[in-house]
C-alpha positions, 0 to 999 in steps of 0.5 A, a space after each residue: 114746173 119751172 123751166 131751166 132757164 127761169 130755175 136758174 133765173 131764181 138761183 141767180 138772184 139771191 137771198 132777197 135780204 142779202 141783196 137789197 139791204 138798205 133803206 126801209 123794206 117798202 122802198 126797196 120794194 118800191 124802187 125795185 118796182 120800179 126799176 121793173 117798169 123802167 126796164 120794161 120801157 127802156 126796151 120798148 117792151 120787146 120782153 113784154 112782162 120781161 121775166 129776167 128783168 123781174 127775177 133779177 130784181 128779186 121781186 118774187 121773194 118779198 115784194 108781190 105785195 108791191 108788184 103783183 106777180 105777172 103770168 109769164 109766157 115764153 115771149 116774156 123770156 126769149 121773145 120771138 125772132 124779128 121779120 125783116 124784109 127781103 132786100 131790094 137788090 140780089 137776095 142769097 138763101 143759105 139752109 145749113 141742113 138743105 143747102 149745096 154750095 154747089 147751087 146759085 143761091 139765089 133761089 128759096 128752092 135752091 139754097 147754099 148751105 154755108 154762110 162764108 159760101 153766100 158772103 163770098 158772092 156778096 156785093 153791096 145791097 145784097 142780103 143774105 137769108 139764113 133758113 131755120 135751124 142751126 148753121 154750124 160754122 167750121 170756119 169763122 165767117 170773113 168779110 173783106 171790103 168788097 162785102 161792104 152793104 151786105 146784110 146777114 138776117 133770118 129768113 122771114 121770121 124764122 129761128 136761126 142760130 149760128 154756131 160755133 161749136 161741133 155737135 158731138 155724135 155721142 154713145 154713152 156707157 157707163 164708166 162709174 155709175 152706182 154708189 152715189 156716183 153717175 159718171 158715163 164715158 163717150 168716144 170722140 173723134 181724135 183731134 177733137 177738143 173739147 174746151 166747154 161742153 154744152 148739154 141742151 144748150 146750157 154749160 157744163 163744168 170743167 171738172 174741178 176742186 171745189 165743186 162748182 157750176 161755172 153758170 153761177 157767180 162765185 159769191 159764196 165763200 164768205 156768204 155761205 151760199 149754197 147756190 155759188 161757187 166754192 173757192 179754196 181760201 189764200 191762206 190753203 196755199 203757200 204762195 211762190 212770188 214773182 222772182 223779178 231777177 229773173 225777169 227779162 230786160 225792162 225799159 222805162 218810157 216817160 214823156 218829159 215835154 213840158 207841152 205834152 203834160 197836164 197841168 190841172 192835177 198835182 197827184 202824178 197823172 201828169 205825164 204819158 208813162 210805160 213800162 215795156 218787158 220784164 215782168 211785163 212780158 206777159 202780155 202782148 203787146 208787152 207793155 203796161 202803164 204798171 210796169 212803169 217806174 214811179 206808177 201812182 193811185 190805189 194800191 199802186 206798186 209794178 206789176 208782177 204775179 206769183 210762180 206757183 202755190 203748194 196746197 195745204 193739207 186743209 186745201 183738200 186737193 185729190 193729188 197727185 194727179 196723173 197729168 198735172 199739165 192738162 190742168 188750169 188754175 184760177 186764182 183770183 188777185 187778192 181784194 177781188 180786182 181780177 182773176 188771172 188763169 195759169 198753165 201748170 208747168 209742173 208738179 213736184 213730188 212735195 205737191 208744189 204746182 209751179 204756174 206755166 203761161 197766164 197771168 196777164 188776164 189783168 193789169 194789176 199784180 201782186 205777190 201772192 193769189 187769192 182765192 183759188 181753184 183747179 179745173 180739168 183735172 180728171 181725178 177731181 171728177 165727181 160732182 153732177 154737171 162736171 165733164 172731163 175730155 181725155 184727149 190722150 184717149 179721145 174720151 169725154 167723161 160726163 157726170 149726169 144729174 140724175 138720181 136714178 143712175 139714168 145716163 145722159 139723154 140721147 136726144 140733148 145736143 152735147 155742143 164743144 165750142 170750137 171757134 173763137 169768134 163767128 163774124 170776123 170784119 177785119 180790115 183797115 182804116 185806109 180801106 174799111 168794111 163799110 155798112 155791113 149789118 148783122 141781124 135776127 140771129 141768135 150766136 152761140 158757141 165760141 171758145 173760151 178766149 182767157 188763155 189767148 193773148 192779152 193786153 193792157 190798153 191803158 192805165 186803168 186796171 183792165 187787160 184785155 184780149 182782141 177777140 170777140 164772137 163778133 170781131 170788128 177792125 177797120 169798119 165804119 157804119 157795121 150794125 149788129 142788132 135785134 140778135 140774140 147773143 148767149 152762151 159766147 165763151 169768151 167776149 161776145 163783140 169786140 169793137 178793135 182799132 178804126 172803127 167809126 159809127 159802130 153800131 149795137 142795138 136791140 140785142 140780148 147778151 146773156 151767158 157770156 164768158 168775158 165782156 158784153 161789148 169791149 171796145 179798144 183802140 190802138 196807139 203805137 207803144 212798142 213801135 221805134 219811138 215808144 211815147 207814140 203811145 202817147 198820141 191818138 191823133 192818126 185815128 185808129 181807135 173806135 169812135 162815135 159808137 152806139 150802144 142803145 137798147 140793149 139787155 146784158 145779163 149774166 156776164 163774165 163766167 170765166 173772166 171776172 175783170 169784165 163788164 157789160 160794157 168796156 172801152 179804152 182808147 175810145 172816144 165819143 161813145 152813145 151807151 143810152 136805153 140799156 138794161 144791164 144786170 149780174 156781172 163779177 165787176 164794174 158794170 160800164 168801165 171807162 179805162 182810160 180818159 182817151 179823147 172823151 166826149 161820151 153820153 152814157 145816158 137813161 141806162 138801168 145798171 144793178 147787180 154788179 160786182 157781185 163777186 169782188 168789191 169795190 166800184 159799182 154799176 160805173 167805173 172810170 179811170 184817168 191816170 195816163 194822158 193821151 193827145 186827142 183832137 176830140 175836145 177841139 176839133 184839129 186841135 190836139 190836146 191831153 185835155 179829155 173832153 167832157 164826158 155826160 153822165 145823166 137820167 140814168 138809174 144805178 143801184 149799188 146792191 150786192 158788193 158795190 162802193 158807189 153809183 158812179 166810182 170816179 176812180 183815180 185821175 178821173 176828170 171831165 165829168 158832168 154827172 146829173 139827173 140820175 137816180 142813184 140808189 145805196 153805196 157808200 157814197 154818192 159821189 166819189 173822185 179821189 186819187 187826183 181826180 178834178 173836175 167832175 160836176 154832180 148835180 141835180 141827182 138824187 142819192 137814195 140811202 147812201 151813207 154819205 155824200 161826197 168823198 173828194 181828194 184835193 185838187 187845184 184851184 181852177 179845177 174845183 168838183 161840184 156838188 150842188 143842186 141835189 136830194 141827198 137821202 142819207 143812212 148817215 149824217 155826213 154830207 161830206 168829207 175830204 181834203 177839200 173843205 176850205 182854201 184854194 180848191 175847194 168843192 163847190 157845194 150848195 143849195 142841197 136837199 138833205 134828208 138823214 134819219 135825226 133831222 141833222 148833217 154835218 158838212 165839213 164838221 161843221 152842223 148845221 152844213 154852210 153850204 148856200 141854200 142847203 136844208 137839213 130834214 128827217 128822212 121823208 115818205 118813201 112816195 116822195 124819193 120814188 116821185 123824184 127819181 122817176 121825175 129823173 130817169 124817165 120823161 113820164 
C-alpha cells in the first residue's frame, strides 16, 4: 500500500499526456529522465533515489521503459535528520516534554523545556540542542543582537519539530453521521482559533462551495480534472466594480529630473513614479507603482478591485447563511495573475455579498473577479476532509473520510496552526543580528498570513506580506540549513530590509501556503519627500543572499501570486543548485530591477504555473528605476547592473509561456548555457525591454525563437550562438528585424520539422553563420543539453 505522502505525490502529478505534450514521446521520456538524474546531483544525493523528484516528473506513468522504476525506501522521500557536532563553547539542552526552565540547561540530565528560555541565556558561540520530539511554540522565538553566534540544531541526530500550532485535546461524537454524510463535532477551549486544521500532519479544508482540497492545485475547471480543485465560473456572479469616487484623496509622485532618468528605453519606464492613497489605500504601505498617473506595460491601466458579487442561481451556493461575516472569498483576478481574498461585510436579503478587508493579495486590479469560491462558511460543510470551527460556540466540526461511518482517529494529532512565524530576528542595520544559524529542524504549523498587511514592493505585479515562519530583518551572515520546512501556512522565510549574506542552503520546502523564499528590501516611499522611494543608495534591502541546494516543491496553497523564490529591492542574489517544482505561478521572480548583479545558475525549475498563465519557470520585471551603487561600486546609477542567467534546466510544461519571460521593461540580462525545453518562445523581451543577451543555449521544441519590442540603437538584444529545435518554422519575430536596433542574430543551429526557417520573412534566414536542418535524433538534443546544464 502506498503511503499518504507518495498517494498524493501521484495525484499532484498529473495525466502524463496533459502535462508533457511537446515534442515526440521518446524525448519527453528522455529529457525528463534526465531532469531525474540532474536533480538527484543537484542535491548531492541527499534524497538517494529522490521519490518526489520522480513522481514529479511523471516518470512512473509512461516512461518506465526509459527509466526503470526504482525501490524506493523511506529515506528516498524524508531523508533521516543530520548530525552536527556539539559546540566548542557552553552547550544549552531544551526537551519540550522533560524539560524545566527552572533548570541551567546546560546539562542532558537537566534540560530546558522552552527554545526562547535557552535563547535568552544565549551568548555568542553557544549552541542550543533541541531533544526529539515536538517543541510547541506559544510565543514566537526572538533574537536580539546579543544572540549573534548562537546555533539552534538538533541533538545528535534526532528528529525535531518545532511547531507552531496548538494540539487540539479532542473527543469526537457524532453530529451528522449516516446517509451519505460523516460529520463528528468536538469542543475546544474558547478563545481558541482554528485558522487550519491539520489532521496527522496533512491539511484539512476550510469548508467551502465548490468542494475542494486546499493540497491540490486549482487546475480543473477548464481540464475537467477529477484531482483539482473546482471553481465557480466569473460569468455566475454579477460583479460590483470599484466605485473610485469614493475612494480616498490620491497623490501622484513623479521624479522629473533629467539625471535621475533612463535613457536606453523610449517605452515609459524611464522615470520613478507612484501613486499614494486612494484606491491604493489597501495596501500598507499604501503606495503602488499601479496607482500611478500614466502606468505602462501589459494590460496596464490603475489599480482597483471589485466591491462585491451577487451569485447566480447556476452559481449553486447553499445560501443564505446564518453568518455571512465569518466567511472569506477567494477570487482570482481574470487572466489568473493573482487571487485576492475578501472579508465579507454583508449579505443583503437579494443574496448580493459586499466584499470587506482583502484585495491587496496583488498589485494588478481589475473591475471585475474571476474564478471564485467561499470558504468557512458552515452551511457548506459537506464534503470528506472539510472542517468548520464555530467560534461562537467553541466547536470544531470535522467531516471524516471514512466509508464505514468510523469518526476521527483518537490517536491522530488534530494541530490548528496559531503563530505566524516561529524564528523572528529582527533588528536594524545599525546594530544587526549577526552569525546566527538554524539547523536540522523541521518547522511546521504557521498561520495562514493572506489576510495580514500587504505591500507592492515595486513595479512588477507582485504584493507581498512581511511574514515568514522564518523572519529576517537587520541581520548579516543568518544561516538557515539542512531544515525541513512543510505545512507553513503562509511564506515559509522571509528575508526583510538590511540583510547581507543571508544564507538558505540544504533545506526541503514543501507544502507551503505563500512563497518558498521571498526577500524584500525597503526604500522610504510614504516618507516627507515621497521620490525617496527612488534611491536605494542608505543600504536597507537584502544583498549578497545565497539560495544553494535547495528542493521547493508544492508552494502557494493559499496565495496563487507566489514562487519558489521572489525578490524585490534586492541585489546580488546566488540562486544556484535548486530543485524547484509544483507552483500556481512564475517559478523564480524578479520584481523589479533594483541594483542587479545576480547569478541564477545550474537550477532544475518545472511544473510552474500550474494554475494561471502566462510566464514560466522564470520571470523578470523592470518598469521602475531605482538609484543603486551595485553596478559601479560608490557610484549611483538607475543602470542595473547585469544579471547572470546560465546552465540552468527549464521546462515549460503545464501553463507556461516561455523558459525565461523577460517581461515588460526587463534589461541587463546575460542568459547562456541552458537547456530550455517548450514554451512558446525561446526568448521573449518585450514591453520596452533592451539589452538582454541569449547565447549559447539550446531551445527544445519551442514554437519559435524570439519575440522582441523595438529598442534603441545601442541597446540592441542578442540572439546568437544557439540550437534552436522548433515545433514551428519561425526563428523569429519582432519590431526588430532591420534599421537602428536591430537584434544581433547569428551563427544559429536550426532544426524544425521541414527542414526550412523563415527569419524576419525572409527563407532561408540571413542571419551570419545560421543553418537550416530537419529535426534531428532525440540522442542528440539530450547530448547537448546535458553538455549544458552539468560539467559530466
Amino acid at each position: 500500500m502506498k503511503s499518504v505522502a507518495v498517494a498524493a505525490l501521484l495525484a499532484l502529478a498529473g495525466p502524463c499526456d496533459a502535462v508533457w505534450s511537446y515534442g515526440p514521446d521518446s524525448f519527453n521520456c528522455k529529457m525528463r529522465a534526465l531532469a531525474y538524474e540532474f536533480g538527484k546531483k543537484n542535491l548531492d544525493g541527499k534524497f538517494g533515489q529522490f521519490e518526489s523528484l520522480y513522481y514529479a516528473l511523471g516518470l512512473n506513468d509512461d516512461c518506465t521503459d526509459y527509466v526503470k522504476p526504482p525501490t524506493f525506501t523511506p529515506a528516498d522521500l524524508t531523508p533521516a535528520p543530520p548530525t552536527f557536532p556539539s559546540g566548542a563553547g557552553v552547550n544549552y539542552y531544551v526537551d519540550y516534554a522533560k524539560g524545566s526552565d527552572g533548570n541551567a540547561g546546560t546539562s542532558v540530565g537537566a534540560p530546558l523545556k522552552s527554545i526562547q528560555a535557552a535563547v535568552d541565556k544565549a551568548s555568542r558561540g553557544a549552541v542550543i540542542n533541541l531533544r526529539a520530539g515536538t517543541h510547541y511554540l506559544a510565543e514566537t522565538v526572538q533574537f536580539t543582537p546579543q544572540h549573534s553566534g548562537v546555533t539552534v540544531q538538533n541533538y545528535n541526530g534526532e528528529a525535531v519539530t518545532v511547531s507552531g500550532g496548538l494540539p487540539l485535546d479532542t473527543k469526537w461524537s457524532q453530529f451528522k453521521v449516516g446517509n451519505g454524510s460523516n460529520i463528528y463535532v468536538t469542543d475546544v477551549p474558547a478563545g481558541v482559533t482554528v485558522p487550519g486544521l491539520q489532521v496527522g500532519g496533512v491539511r484539512a479544508t476550510r469548508a467551502r462551495y465548490p468542494n475542494g482540497n486546499v493540497e491540490l492545485p486549482e487546475r480543473s475547471q477548464e481540464a475537467g480534472d477529477p484531482n483539482g480543485v473546482q471553481m465557480i465560473p466569473a460569468a455566475q456572479g454579477e460583479w460590483v466594480k470599484a466605485d473610485l469616487s469614493k475612494q480616498g484623496t490620491q497623490e501622484y509622485v513623479e521624479n522629473e529630473n533629467p539625471a535621475q532618468m533612463r535613457n536606453d528605453t523610449d517605452y515609459g519606464f524611464n522615470k520613478y513614479m507612484v501613486g499614494i492613497g486612494g484606491p491604493c489605500d489597501v495596501y500598507d504601505p499604501p503606495v503602488s507603482y499601479w496607482c500611478a498617473k500614466d502606468t505602462k506595460g501589459g494590460g496596464a491601466f490603475p489599480f482597483r478591485v471589485p466591491r462585491g458579487v451577487r451569485p447566480t442561481a447556476e452559481a449553486g451556493l447553499h445560501m443564505p447563511y446564518a453568518h455571512p461575516e465569518d466567511a472569506t472569498m477567494f477570487v482570482w483576478r481574470p487572466a489568473r495573475w493573482a487571487n485576492w481574498m475578501f472579508e465579507v461585510a454583508k449579505v443583503n436579503d437579494t443574496n448580493q455579498i459586499w466584499f470587506g478587508k482583502g484585495g491587496f493579495q496583488g498589485a494588478r486590479g481589475e473591475n471585475t473577479g474571476g474564478d471564485w469560491f467561499v470558504e468557512n462558511v458552515f452551511e457548506e460543510l459537506d464534503y470528506p476532509n472539510e472542517f468548520f470551527h464555530d467560534k461562537r460556540a467553541s466547536k470544531l466540526y470535522f467531516y471524516h473520510n471514512a466509508s464505514n461511518y468510523a469518526p476521527p482517529p483518537a490517536e491522530a494529532e488534530y494541530l490548528a496552526p496559531q503563530l505566524l512565524s516561529l524564528f523572528n530576528l529582527t533588528s536594524t542595520r545599525w546594530n544587526p543580528i549577526k552569525d546566527v544559524t538554524i539547523r536540522g529542524l523541521k518547522l511546521t504549523g504557521t498561520r495562514f498570513s493572506y489576510m495580514e498587511p500587504h505591500g507592492v514592493p515595486s513595479g512588477g505585479d507582485w504584493a507581498l506580506e512581511r511574514r515568514g515562519a522564518v523572519f529576517l530583518e537587520g541581520t548579516e551572515g543568518v544561516h538557515v540549513t539542512d531544515c525541513h520546512l512543510t505545512r507553513l501556512d503562509g511564506n515559509a522565510v522571509m528575508i526583510s530590509k538590511y540583510n547581507r549574506n543571508a544564507t538558505v542552503e540544504r533545506n526541503e520546502f514543501s507544502w507551503i501556503g505563500g512563497s518558498g523564499v521571498a526577500s524584500w528590501g525597503f526604500t522610504n516611499e510614504t516618507g516627507a519627500n515621497p521620490l525617496e522611494g527612488f534611491d536605494g543608495t542608505d543600504g536597507n534591502h537584502p544583498r549578497y543572499n545565497t539560495i544553494r541546494g535547495n528542493l521547493i516543491r508544492e508552494v502557494g496553497h493559499y496565495e496563487k501570486q507566489t514562487s519558489f523564490y521572489v525578490q524585490a529591492k534586492t541585489a546580488l542574489t546566488v540562486l544556484e543548485n535548486n530543485v524547484f517544482f509544483n507552483g500556481p505561478r512564475a517559478g523564480i521572480n524578479f520584481n523589479d530591477g533594483f541594483g542587479g548583479g545576480d547569478v541564477v545558475a545550474s537550477n532544475l525549475v518545472f511544473s510552474s504555473c500550474r494554475e494561471s498563465g502566462d510566464h514560466g519557470p522564470f520571470n523578470s520585471w523592470d518598469r521602475q528605476p531605482f538609484l543603486t551603487d551595485v553596478r559601479t561600486p560608490g557610484v549611483p546609477s538607475v543602470v542595473m547592473q547585469w544579471r547572470t542567467l546560465r546552465n540552468n534546466f527549464f521546462i515549460d510544461n503545464y501553463n507556461t509561456q516561455e523558459g525565461v519571460d523577460n517581461d515588460d521593461g526587463s534589461a541587463f540580462y546575460d542568459t547562456h548555457h541552458n537547456f530550455l525545453v517548450a514554451g512558446n518562445v525561446g526568448m521573449k523581451n518585450d514591453f520596452g525591454g533592451h539589452d538582454n543577451h541569449h547565447h549559447d543555449n539550446l531551445y527544445a521544441y519551442v514554437k519559435e525563437g524570439f519575440g522582441i519590442c523595438s529598442q534603441l540603437a545601442g541597446h540592441e538584444d542578442w540572439f546568437c550562438n544557439s540550437t534552436l529545435v522548433m515545433t514551428g518554422t519561425s526563428v523569429g519575430h519582432g519590431d526588430v528585424c532591420s534599421g537602428p536596433g536591430m537584434t544581433n542574430v547569428h551563427d544559429l543551429t536550426v532544426y524544425t520539422p521541414t527542414g526550412t526557417a523563415t527569419e524576419c520573412g525572409h527563407s532561408p534566414p540571413r542571419s551570419h553563420g545560421t543553418t537550416v536542418a530537419k529535426l534531428p535524433a532525440d540522442e542528440v538534443i539530450i547530448a547537448l543539453g546535458k553538455k549544458l546544464i552539468w560539467r559530466w
